[in-house]
VEXDREN-2710 file (C-alpha; in Angstrom, 1 decimal):
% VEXDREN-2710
k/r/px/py/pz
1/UNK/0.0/0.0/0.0
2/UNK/2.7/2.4/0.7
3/UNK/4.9/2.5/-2.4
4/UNK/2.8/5.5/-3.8
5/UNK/4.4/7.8/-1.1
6/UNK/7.5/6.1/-0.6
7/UNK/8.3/6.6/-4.0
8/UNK/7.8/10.0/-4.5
9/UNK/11.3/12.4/-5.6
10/UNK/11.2/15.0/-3.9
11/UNK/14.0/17.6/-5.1
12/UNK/13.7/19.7/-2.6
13/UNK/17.2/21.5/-3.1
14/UNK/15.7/23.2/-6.1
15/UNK/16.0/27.2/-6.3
16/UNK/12.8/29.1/-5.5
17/UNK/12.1/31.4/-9.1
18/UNK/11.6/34.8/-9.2
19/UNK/7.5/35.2/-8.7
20/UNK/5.3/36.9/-11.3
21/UNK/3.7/40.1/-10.0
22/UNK/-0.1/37.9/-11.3
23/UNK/-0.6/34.5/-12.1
24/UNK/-2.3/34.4/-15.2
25/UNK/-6.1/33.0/-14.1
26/UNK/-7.6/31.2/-17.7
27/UNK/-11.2/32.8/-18.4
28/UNK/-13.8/30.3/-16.7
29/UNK/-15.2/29.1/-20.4
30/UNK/-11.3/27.9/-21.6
31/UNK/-10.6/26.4/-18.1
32/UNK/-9.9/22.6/-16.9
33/UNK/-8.1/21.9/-13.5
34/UNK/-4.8/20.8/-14.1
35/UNK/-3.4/18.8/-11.5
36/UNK/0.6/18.6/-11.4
37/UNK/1.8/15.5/-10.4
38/UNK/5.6/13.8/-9.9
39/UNK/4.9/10.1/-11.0
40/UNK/2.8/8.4/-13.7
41/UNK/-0.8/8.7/-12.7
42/UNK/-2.6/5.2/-13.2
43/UNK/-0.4/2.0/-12.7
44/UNK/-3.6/-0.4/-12.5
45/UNK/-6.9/0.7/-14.2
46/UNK/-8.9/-2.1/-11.8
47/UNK/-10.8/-0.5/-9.1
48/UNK/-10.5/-3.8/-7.2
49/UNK/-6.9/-3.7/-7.4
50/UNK/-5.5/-0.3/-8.0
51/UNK/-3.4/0.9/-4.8
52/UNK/-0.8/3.3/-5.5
53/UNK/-0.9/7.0/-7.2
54/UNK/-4.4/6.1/-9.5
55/UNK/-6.4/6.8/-5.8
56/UNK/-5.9/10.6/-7.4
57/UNK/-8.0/10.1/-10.6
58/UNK/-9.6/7.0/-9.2
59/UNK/-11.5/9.3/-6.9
60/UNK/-13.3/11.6/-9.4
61/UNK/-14.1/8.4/-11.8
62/UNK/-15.6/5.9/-9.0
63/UNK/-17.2/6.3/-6.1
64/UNK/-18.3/4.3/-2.6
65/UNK/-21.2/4.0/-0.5
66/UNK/-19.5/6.3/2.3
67/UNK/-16.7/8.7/2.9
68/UNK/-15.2/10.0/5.4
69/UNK/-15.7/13.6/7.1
70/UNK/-13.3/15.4/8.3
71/UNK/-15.2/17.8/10.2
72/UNK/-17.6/15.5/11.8
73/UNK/-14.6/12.6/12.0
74/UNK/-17.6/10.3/10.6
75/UNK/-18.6/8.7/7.6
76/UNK/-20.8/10.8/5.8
77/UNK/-23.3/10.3/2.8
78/UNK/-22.1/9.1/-0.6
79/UNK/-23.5/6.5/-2.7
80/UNK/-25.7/4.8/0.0
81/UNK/-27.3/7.9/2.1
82/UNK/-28.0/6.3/5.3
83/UNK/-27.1/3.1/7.0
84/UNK/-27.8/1.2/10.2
85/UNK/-26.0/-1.7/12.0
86/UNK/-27.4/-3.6/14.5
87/UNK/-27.0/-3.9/18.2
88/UNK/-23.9/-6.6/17.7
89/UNK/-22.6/-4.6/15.0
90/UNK/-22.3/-7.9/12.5
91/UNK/-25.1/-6.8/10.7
92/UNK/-25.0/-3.6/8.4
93/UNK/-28.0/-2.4/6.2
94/UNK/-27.0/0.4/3.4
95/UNK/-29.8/2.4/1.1
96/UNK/-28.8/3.7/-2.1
97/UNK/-29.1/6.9/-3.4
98/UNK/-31.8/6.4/-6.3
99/UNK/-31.4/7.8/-9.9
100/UNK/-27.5/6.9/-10.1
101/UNK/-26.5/5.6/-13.3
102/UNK/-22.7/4.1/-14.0
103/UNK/-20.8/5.6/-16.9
104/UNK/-22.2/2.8/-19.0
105/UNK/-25.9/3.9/-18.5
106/UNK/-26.8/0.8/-16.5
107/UNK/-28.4/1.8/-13.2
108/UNK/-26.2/1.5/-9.2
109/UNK/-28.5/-0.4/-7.5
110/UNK/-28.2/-2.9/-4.6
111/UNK/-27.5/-5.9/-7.4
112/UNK/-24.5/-3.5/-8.2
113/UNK/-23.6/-3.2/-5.3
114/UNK/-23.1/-6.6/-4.0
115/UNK/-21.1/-7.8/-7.5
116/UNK/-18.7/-5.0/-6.7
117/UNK/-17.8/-6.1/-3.5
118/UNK/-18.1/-9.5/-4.1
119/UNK/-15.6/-9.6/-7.0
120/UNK/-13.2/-7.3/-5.3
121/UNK/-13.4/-10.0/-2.5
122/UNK/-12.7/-13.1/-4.7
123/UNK/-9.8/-10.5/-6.2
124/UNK/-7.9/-10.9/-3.2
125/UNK/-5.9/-7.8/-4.5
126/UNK/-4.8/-4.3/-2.9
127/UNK/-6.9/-3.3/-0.3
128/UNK/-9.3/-6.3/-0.2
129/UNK/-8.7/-7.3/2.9
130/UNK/-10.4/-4.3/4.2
131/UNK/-13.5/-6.6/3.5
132/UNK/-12.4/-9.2/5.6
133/UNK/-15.3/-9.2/8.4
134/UNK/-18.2/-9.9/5.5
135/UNK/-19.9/-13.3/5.7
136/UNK/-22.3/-12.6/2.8
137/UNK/-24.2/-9.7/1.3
138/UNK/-27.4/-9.8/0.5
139/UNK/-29.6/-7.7/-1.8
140/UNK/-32.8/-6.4/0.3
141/UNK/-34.3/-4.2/-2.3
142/UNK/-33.5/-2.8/-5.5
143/UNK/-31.6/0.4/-3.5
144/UNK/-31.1/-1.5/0.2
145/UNK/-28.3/-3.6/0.2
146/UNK/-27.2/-5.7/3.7
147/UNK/-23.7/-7.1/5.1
148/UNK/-23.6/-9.8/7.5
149/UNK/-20.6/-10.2/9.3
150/UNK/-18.2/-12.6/10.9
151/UNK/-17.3/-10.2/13.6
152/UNK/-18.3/-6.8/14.4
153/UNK/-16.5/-4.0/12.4
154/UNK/-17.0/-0.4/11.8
155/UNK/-18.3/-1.3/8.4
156/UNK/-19.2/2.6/7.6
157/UNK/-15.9/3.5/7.9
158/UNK/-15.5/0.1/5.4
159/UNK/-17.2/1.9/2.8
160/UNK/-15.4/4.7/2.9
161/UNK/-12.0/3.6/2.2
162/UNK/-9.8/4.9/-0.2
163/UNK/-8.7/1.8/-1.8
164/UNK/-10.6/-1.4/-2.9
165/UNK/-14.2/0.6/-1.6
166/UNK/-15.3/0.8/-5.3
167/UNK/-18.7/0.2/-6.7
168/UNK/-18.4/-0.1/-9.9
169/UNK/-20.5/-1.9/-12.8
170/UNK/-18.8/-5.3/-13.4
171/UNK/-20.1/-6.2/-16.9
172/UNK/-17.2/-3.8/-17.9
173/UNK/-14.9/-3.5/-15.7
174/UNK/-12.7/-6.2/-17.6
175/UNK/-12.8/-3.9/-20.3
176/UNK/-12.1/-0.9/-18.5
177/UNK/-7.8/-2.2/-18.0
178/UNK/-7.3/-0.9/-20.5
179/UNK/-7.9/2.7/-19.6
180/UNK/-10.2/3.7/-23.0
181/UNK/-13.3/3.6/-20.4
182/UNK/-13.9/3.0/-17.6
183/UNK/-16.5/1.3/-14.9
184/UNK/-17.5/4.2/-12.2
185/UNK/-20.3/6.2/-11.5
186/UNK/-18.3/9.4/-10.4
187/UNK/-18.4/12.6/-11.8
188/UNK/-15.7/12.7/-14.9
189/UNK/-15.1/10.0/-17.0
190/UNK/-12.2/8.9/-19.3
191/UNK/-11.1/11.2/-22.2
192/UNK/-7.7/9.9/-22.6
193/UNK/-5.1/8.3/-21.6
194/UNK/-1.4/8.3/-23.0
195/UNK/0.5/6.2/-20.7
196/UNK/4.2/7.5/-20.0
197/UNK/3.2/10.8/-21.6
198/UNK/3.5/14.5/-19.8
199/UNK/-0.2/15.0/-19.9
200/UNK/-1.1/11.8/-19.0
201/UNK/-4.7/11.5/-18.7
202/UNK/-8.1/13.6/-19.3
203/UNK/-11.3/12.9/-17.9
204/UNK/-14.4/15.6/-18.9
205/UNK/-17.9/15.7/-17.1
206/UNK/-20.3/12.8/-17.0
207/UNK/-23.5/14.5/-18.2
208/UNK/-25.8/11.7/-16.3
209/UNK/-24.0/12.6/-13.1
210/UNK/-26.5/12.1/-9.9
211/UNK/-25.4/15.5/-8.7
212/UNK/-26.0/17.7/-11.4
213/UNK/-24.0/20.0/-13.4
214/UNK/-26.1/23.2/-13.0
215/UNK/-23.6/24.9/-10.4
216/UNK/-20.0/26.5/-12.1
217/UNK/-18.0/23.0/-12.5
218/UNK/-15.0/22.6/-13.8
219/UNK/-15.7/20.1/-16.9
220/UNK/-12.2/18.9/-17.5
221/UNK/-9.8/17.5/-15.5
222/UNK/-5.7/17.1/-16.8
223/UNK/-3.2/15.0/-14.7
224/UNK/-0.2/16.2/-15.9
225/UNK/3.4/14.2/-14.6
226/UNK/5.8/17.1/-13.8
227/UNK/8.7/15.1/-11.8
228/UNK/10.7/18.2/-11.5
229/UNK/8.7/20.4/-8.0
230/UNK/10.6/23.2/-9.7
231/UNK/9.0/22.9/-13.0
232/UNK/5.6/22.2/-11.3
233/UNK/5.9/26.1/-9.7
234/UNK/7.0/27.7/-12.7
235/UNK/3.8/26.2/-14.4
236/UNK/1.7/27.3/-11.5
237/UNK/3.0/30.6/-11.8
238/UNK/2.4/30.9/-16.1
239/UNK/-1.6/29.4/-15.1
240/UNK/-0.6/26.2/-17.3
241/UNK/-1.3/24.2/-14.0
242/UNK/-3.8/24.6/-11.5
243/UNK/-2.3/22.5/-8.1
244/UNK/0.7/21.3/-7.5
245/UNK/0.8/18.3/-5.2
246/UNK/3.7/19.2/-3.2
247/UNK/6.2/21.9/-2.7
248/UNK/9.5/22.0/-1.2
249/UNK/9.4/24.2/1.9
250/UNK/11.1/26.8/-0.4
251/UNK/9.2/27.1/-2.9
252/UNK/5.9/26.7/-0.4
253/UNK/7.2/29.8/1.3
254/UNK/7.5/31.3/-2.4
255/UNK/3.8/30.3/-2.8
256/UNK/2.1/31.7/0.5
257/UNK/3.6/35.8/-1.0
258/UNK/3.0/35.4/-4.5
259/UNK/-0.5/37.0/-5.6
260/UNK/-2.8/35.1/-7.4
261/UNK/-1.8/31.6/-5.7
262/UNK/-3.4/29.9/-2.7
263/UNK/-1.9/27.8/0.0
264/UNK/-3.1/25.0/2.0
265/UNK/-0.9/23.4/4.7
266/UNK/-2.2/20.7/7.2
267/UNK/-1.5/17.6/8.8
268/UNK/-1.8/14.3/7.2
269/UNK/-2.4/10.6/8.3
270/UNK/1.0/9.6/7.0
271/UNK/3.4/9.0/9.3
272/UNK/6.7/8.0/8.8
273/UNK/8.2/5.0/10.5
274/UNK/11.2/2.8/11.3
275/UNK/10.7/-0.5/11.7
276/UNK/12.6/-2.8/13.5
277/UNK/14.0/-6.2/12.6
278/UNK/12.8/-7.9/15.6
279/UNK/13.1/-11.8/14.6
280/UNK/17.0/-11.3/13.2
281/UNK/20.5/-9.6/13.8
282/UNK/21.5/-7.5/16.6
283/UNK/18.0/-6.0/16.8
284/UNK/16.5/-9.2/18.2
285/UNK/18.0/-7.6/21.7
286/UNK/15.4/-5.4/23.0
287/UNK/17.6/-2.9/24.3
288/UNK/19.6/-2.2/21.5
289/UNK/16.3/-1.4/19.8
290/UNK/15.4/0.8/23.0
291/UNK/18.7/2.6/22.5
292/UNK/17.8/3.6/18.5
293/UNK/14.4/4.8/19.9
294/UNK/16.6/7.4/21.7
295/UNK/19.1/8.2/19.3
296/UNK/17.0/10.0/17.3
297/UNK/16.9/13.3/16.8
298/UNK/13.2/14.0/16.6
299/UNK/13.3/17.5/17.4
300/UNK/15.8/18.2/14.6
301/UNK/14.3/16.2/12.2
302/UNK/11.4/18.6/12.4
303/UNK/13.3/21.6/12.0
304/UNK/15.5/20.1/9.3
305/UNK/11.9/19.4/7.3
306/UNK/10.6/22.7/7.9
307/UNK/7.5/22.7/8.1
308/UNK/7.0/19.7/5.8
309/UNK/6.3/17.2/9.2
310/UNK/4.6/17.2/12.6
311/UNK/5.5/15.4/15.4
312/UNK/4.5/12.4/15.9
313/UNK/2.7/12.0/19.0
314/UNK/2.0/7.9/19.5
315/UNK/0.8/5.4/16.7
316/UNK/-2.2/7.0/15.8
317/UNK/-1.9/10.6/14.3
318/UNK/-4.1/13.4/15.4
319/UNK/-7.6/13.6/14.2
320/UNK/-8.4/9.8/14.5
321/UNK/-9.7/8.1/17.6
322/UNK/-6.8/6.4/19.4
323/UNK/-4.8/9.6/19.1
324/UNK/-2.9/9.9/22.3
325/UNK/-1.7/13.3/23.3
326/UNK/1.9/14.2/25.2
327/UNK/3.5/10.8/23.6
328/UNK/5.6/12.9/21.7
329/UNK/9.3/10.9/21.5
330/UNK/12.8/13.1/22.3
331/UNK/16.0/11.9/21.7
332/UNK/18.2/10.9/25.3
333/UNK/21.6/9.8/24.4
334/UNK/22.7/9.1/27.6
335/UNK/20.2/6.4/27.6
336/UNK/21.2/5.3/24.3
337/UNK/24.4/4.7/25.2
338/UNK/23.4/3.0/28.6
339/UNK/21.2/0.5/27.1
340/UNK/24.0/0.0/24.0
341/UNK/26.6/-0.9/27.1
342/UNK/24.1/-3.1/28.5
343/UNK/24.2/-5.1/25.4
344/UNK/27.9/-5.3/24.8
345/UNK/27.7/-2.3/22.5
346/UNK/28.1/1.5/22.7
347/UNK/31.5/3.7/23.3
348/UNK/33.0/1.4/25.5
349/UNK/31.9/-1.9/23.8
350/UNK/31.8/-3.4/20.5
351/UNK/31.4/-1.9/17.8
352/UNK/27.7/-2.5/16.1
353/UNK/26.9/-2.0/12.3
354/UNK/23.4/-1.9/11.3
355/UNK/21.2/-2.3/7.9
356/UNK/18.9/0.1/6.9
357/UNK/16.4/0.3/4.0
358/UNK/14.8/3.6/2.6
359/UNK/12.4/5.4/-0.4
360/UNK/15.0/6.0/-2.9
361/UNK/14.9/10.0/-4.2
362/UNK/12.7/10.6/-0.8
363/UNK/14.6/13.6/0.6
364/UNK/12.4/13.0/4.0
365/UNK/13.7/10.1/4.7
366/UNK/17.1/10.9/3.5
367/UNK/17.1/14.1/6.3
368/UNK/16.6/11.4/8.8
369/UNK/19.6/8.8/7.4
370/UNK/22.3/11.3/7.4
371/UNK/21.4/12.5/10.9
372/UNK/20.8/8.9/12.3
373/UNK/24.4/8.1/10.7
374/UNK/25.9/10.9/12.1
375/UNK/24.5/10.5/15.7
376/UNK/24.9/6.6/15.9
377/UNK/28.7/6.6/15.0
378/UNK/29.1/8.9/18.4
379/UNK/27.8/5.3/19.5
380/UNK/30.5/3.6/18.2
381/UNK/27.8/2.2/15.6
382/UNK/28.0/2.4/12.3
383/UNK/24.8/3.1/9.8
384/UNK/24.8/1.0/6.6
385/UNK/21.6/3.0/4.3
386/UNK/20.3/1.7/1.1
387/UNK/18.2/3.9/-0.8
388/UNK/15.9/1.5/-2.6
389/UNK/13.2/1.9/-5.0
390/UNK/9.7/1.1/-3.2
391/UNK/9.4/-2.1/-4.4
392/UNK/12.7/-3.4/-4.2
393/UNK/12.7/-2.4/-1.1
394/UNK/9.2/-4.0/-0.1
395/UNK/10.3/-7.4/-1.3
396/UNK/13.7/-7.3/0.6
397/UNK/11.9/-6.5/3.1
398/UNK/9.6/-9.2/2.9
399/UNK/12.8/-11.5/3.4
400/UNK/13.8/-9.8/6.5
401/UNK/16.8/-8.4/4.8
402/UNK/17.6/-5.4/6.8
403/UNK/17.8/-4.3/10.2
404/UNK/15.8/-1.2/10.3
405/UNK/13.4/-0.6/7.6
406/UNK/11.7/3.2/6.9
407/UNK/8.2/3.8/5.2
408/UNK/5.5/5.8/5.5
409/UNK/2.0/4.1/6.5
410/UNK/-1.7/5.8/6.3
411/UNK/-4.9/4.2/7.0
412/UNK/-6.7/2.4/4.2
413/UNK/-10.0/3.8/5.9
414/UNK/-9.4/6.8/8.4
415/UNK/-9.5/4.2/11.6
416/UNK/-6.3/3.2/13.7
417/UNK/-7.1/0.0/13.5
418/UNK/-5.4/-0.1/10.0
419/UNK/-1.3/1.0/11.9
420/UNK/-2.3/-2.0/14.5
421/UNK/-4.1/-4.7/12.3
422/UNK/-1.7/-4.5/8.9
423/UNK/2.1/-3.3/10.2
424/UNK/2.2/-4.7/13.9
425/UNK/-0.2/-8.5/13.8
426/UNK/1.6/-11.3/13.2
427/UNK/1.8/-12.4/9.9
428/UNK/3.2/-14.9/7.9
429/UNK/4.8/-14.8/5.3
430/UNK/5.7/-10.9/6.2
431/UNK/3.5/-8.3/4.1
432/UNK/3.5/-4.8/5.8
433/UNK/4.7/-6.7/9.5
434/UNK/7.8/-5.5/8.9
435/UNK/8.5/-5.8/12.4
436/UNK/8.2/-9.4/12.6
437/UNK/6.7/-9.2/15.8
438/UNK/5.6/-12.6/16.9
439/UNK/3.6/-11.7/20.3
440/UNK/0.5/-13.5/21.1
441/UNK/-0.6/-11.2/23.3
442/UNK/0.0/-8.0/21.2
443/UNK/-2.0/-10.1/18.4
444/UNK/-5.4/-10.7/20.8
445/UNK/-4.8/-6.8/21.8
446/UNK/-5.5/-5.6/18.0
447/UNK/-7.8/-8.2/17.0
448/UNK/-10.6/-7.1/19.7
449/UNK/-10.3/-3.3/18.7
450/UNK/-12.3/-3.9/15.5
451/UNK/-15.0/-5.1/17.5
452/UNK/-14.9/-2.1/20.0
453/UNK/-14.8/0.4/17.2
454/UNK/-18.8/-0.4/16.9
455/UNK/-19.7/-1.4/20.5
456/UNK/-17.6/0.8/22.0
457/UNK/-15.6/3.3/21.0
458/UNK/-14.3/5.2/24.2
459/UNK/-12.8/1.8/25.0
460/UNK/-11.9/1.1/21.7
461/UNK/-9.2/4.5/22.1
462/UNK/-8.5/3.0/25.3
463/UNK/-7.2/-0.3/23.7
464/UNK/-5.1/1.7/21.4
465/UNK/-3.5/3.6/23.7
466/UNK/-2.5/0.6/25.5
467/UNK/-1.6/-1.5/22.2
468/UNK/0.8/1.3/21.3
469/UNK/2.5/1.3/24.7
470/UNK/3.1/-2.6/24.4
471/UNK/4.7/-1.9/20.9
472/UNK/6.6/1.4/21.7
473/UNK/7.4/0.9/25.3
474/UNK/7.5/-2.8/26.0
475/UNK/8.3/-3.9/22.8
476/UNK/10.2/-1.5/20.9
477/UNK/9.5/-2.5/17.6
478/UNK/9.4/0.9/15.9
479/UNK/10.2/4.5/16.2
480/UNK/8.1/7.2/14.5
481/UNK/9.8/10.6/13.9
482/UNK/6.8/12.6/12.2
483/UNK/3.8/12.4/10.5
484/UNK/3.4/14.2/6.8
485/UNK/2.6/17.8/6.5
486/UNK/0.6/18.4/3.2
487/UNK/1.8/21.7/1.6
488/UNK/0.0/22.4/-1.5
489/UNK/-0.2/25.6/-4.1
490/UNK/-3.0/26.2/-6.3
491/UNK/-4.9/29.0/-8.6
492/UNK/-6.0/31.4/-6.5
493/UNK/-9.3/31.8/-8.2
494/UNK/-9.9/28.2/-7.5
495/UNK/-13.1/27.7/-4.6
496/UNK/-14.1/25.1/-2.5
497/UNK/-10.9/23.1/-1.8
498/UNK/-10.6/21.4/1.2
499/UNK/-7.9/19.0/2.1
500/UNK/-9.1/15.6/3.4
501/UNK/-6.4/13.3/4.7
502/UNK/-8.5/10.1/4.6
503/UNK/-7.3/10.6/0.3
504/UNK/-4.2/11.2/0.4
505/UNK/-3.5/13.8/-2.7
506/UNK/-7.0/13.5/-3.9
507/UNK/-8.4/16.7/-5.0
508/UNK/-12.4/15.8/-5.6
509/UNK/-12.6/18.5/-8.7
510/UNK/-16.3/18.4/-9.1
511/UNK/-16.1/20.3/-5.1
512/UNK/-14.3/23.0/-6.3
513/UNK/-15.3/26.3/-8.1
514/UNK/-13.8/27.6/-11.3
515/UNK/-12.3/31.1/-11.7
516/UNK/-15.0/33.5/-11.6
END
C-alpha cells in the first residue's frame, strides 16, 4: 500500500524562481483543473486492485457507498445515504441513493452493489482485505443492500476507504484495464489516456452525473506528470497548471507571498516509520532497539523538514480516535548509550553496524539517514543505508533483509485500526509486518479493537493507547519521527478546496469552483 508515497522524488534543493507580480487565471469558459503530479498517474486501471498513485483520478471516476468527514470525524453520505448496523454490530443495512447511473448507463443499484464487492473480494488484490469481516451480502431491495458479518467492524468506515471501496458496474470493468473507459459512476469519465506521456490522462464531465452540473464546475480535469517540483511552480506561476501536489518548503514559502496563488498546509495521516528487525540480527536484543528509539533526533528532524512534518505524538496521528496526546518521543543519548553498554555495545563496547532500508529520491527520509548516521557513530555504531526503489525495497523487506526498515504508512479507511491490524499482527509470510513481531498477546490486543470500534468506541481508544505502549514501550518495535505535512499551491481563483487526509493527494474537482 505504501509505495505511492514512498516513491515519491522529492527535489527539494531546487532554487525558489523569481515570482510573477499575477498568475495568469484562464477565463472560466477555456478552463480545466490541471493537476501537477511527480509520478505516472494510473499503474492499474482495476478498481478492485488499484493501490498506489491512481487513488488521485480514481476518486473523481468511481465512487463508494460512504466517505469519510473530516469535520464531523464520521462517515458521511455518498452512494448509499444512510445506513444502520445492528446492536452486535455484525449486521450492516446500506440504502442507495436512487437515480444513479454508472458511466455505461446501467443503473447502481443494490445488485450492483453486491457484484462490486463480491468480485473485489474473490480478487484478493490491494486493499481487499479491508473486506475481511463480510460473511455474505445480500440484496434487500432494488436500493437496500445488507452485510452480515463474521465479527463486528465499523463497516461505515469500510465503505469509505480509499482503496478497494469501489462500486463499480462489473459487466465492464474487464474492459475498463485498459484505460479507454472505464466502470465508475463518479463525476468525470475517461477522455484519454497516453501512458508514460506528460499529460497523462483527461477525464471531462459525465453529463448523467446524480449530482447535477447546473452549479460552475470545472468540466475537464488534466493530470499532468511534472517530476521536477521546480518545473511544477513555474507552471503554477504561467496558469498552465492549476495545483501542484507538493512543494518543497522553499518554494511553499514562495507560494504563501506570491498574488494570485493559494496555500493549504495541514496535517496528514502519513506517518513516517522505522521498523525494526525484531526476529533477526543484533536487533532481536530489545535494548539495543530501545537505544535507536533514543538516538534519534526528533526534534531536529522537524526543524530540518521545515514545516513539511509534525511530530509524531503515538501510533495514531491526530484527528483519529486512538490519538494519544503528550506521547511525543525526544531523543536521550545518555540512555542510548546505557542501554547499548548493556548489550555489549556503545563507546565502551563493540562496535555495532546496522542495515537500513529507505524510499529512494525521498529527501524525507534521507534528512533522517544522514542524521541517524551521524548521531549513531558517536555510539560507536555504524549506519549502513540503502536507498531503494519502493518495491525493491518492499520485497527485501519481505525476506527480512535489513535491520531497520523506513516507510511511510496511512490508514486504508481513516480508523487506527489499520497501523495495529496491517504493520504490527503477526503475519506470515511478512507483508506490511515489517517488524516481525511474533507476540500472542500483542495479536489478541488488535484483533478485539475492531469489535470495540462499533460497540464501543471510548474503549476502543483505550485499547489503542494501551496496544501502542506494548509496541513502543515494552516492545520497541518501531520509532516514528513525524507524520506528513501536506503543503499544496493552487490558482487562487480556484473555490471550494478542502484537504481531506482520509485521500491522500485527492483533490475531488467536481467540489471546487472555477475562476470566476
Amino acid at each position: 500500500m505504501r509505495r505511492r508515497l514512498a516513491a515519491v522524488a522529492l527535489a527539494f534543493s531546487i532554487a525558489a524562481c523569481s515570482a510573477p507580480t499575477e498568475v495568469r487565471q484562464a477565463p472560466p469558459g477555456e478552463s480545466a483543473f490541471v493537476y501537477a503530479q511527480n509520478l505516472d498517474v494510473v499503474t492499474d486501471w482495476d478498481p478492485a486492485s488499484s493501490y498506489s498513485n491512481d487513488i488521485i483520478a480514481f476518486q473523481n471516476i468511481y465512487e463508494t457507498l460512504t466517505i469519510w468527514n473530516p469535520v464531523t470525524k464520521k462517515a458521511g453520505p455518498r452512494l448509499a445515504t444512510s445506513w444502520n448496523a445492528s446492536a452486535d454490530g455484525k449486521s450492516w443495512t446500506f440504502r442507495l441513493r436512487s437515480g444513479v447511473t454508472f458511466h455505461t448507463g446501467k443503473p447502481l443499484d443494490a445488485a450492483a452493489v453486491k457484484a462490486s464487492v463480491e468480485r473485489t473480494m474473490k480478487a484478493g488484490a490491494g486493499a481487499s482485505y479491508i473486506w475481511d469481516s463480510v460473511e455474505s451480502i445480500q440484496v434487500t431491495g432494488p436500493l437496500s443492500v445488507t452485510f452480515s458479518l463474521k465479527y463486528a467492524a465499523p463497516l461505515d468506515l469500510t465503505a469509505s476507504a480509499a482503496y478497494s471501496a469501489y462500486i463499480y458496474d462489473t459487466s465492464v470493468v474487464e474492459q475498463a484495464k485498459s484505460g479507454k473507459i472505464d466502470a465508475g459512476s463518479g463525476p468525470y469519465t475517461i477522455d484519454k489516456w497516453q501512458k508514460g506521456a506528460e499529460d497523462e490522462l483527461t477525464l471531462k464531465a459525465y453529463p448523467g452525473y446524480w449530482g447535477g452540473w447546473d452549479r460552475p464546475h470545472y468540466r475537464t480535469v488534466k493530470y499532468r506528470v511534472v517530476p521536477d517540483p521546480g518545473q511544477a511552480w513555474r507552471q503554477l506561476q504561467s496558469g498552465e497548471v492549476s495545483f501542484v501536489q507538493r512543494l518543497s518548503p522553499r518554494l511553499f514559502a514562495r507560494a504563501a507571498v506570491t498574488p494570485g496563488v493559494r496555500t493549504s498546509r495541514m496535517p496528514s495521516f502519513q506517518t513516517a516509520m522505522m521498523l525494526f528487525n525484531t526476529v533477526k540480527g543484533p536487533l532481536r536484543d530489545v535494548r539495543v532497539r530501545r537505544a535507536l528509539q533514543r538516538a534519534v533526533d526528533y526534534r531536529g528532524l522537524i526543524r530540518a523538514l521545515d514545516g513539511a512534518g509534525v511530530a509524531a505524538s503515538g501510533i495514531v496521528p491526530e484527528g483519529l480516535p486512538g490519538h494519544e496526546r503528550g506521547r511525543v518521543p525526544s531523543q536521550d543519548l545518555a540512555e542510548a548509550a546505557r542501554l547499548l553498554q548493556r548489550a555489549g555495545y556503545g563507546p565502551n563496547g563493540r562496535p555495532l553496524r546496522l542495515s537500513l532500508t529507505y524510499a529512494e529520491g525521498d529527501a524525507d527520509q534521507r534528512a533522517l539517514v544522514v542524521r541517524l548516521a551521524a548521531t549513531l557513530r558517536t555510539l560507536n555504531v555504524t549506519l549502513d543505508a540503502r536507498a531503494m526503489p519502493w518495491l525493491a525495497q518492499w520485497e527485501l523487506g519481505k525476506k527480512r533483509g535489513q535491520d531497520i526498515f523506513v516507510m511511510y504508512w496511512w490508514p486504508d479507511y481513516a480508523d487506527g485500526y489499520s497501523w495495529f491490524g496491517n504493520v504490527f499482527r503477526s503475519g506470515t509470510p511478512p507483508v506490511f509486518n515489517l517488524t516481525y513481531l511474533k507476540d500472542p498477546a500483542t495479536d489478541s490486543m488488535i484483533d478485539q479493537l475492531p469489535v470495540l470500534n462499533v460497540t464501543d468506541r471510548a474503549a476502543a481508544a483505550k485499547a489503542i493507547q494501551q496496544t501502542t505502549t506494548r509496541l513502543i514501550d515494552l516492545r520497541a518495535v518501531a520509532a516514528l519521527p513525524w507524520v506528513v505535512r501536506y503543503q499544496r499551491a493552487y490558482l487562487g481563483g480556484i473555490s471550494g478546496y478542502d484537504d481531506n487526509p482520509a485521500y491522500p493527494d485527492v483533490v475531488f474537482v467536481y467540489d471546487l469552483r472555477p475562476s470566476a
